[in-house]
C-alpha positions as CSV (number, residue, x, y, z in Angstrom):
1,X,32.0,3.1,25.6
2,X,28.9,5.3,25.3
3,X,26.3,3.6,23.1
4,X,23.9,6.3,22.7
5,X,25.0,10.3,22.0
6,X,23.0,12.9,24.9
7,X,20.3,14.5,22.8
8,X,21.3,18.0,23.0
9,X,17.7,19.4,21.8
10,X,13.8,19.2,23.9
11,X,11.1,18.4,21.0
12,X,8.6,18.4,23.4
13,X,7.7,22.1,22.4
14,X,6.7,21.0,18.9
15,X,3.1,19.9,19.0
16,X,2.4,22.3,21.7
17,X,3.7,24.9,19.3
18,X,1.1,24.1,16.3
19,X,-1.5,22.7,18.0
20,X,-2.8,25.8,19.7
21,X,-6.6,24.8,20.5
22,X,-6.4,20.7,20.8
23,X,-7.4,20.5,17.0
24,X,-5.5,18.0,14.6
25,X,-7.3,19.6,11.5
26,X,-8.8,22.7,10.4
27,X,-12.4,23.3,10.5
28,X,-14.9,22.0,8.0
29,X,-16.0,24.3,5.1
30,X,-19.7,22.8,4.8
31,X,-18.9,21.1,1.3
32,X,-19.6,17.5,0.8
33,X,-18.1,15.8,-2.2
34,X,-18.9,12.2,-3.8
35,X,-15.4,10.7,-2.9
36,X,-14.9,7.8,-4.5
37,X,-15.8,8.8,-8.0
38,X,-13.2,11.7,-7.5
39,X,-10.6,9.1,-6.3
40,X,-11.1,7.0,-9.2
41,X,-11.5,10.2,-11.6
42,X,-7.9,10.9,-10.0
43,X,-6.5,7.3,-10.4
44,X,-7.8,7.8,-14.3
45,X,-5.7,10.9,-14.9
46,X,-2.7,10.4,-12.7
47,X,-3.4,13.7,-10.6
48,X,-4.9,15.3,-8.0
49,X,-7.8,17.0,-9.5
50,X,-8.0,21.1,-9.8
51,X,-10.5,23.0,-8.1
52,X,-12.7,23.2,-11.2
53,X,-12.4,19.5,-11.6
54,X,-13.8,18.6,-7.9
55,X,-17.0,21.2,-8.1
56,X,-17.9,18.6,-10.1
57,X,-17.9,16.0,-8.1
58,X,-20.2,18.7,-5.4
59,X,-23.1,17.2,-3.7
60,X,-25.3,19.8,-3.0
């Protein structure tokens, strides 16, 4: 009795596939945002906030 079925597919191609240059996320943009008053902004309205809503939150 075989316990186990042969996996018929290699995944080993997947990370190498999207992870072309060794980074696991993109490049920073240079803005700088007060986090935890847009967290708790977000936990107020039940939302992820727009891209109006965060400029606010901007720290220049």
């Amino acid at each position: 009795m075989q316990v186990m079925a042969e996996k018929l597919t290699d995944d080993t191609h997947d990370i190498t596939y999207y992870a072309k240059d060794g980074r696991l996320t993109e490049p920073s943009d240079g803005k700088r945002y007060r986090w935890r008053d847009m967290i708790d902004r977000c936990k107020l309205l039940g939302r992820p906030l727009t891209e109006e809503e965060a400029e606010e939150f901007r720290v220049e």
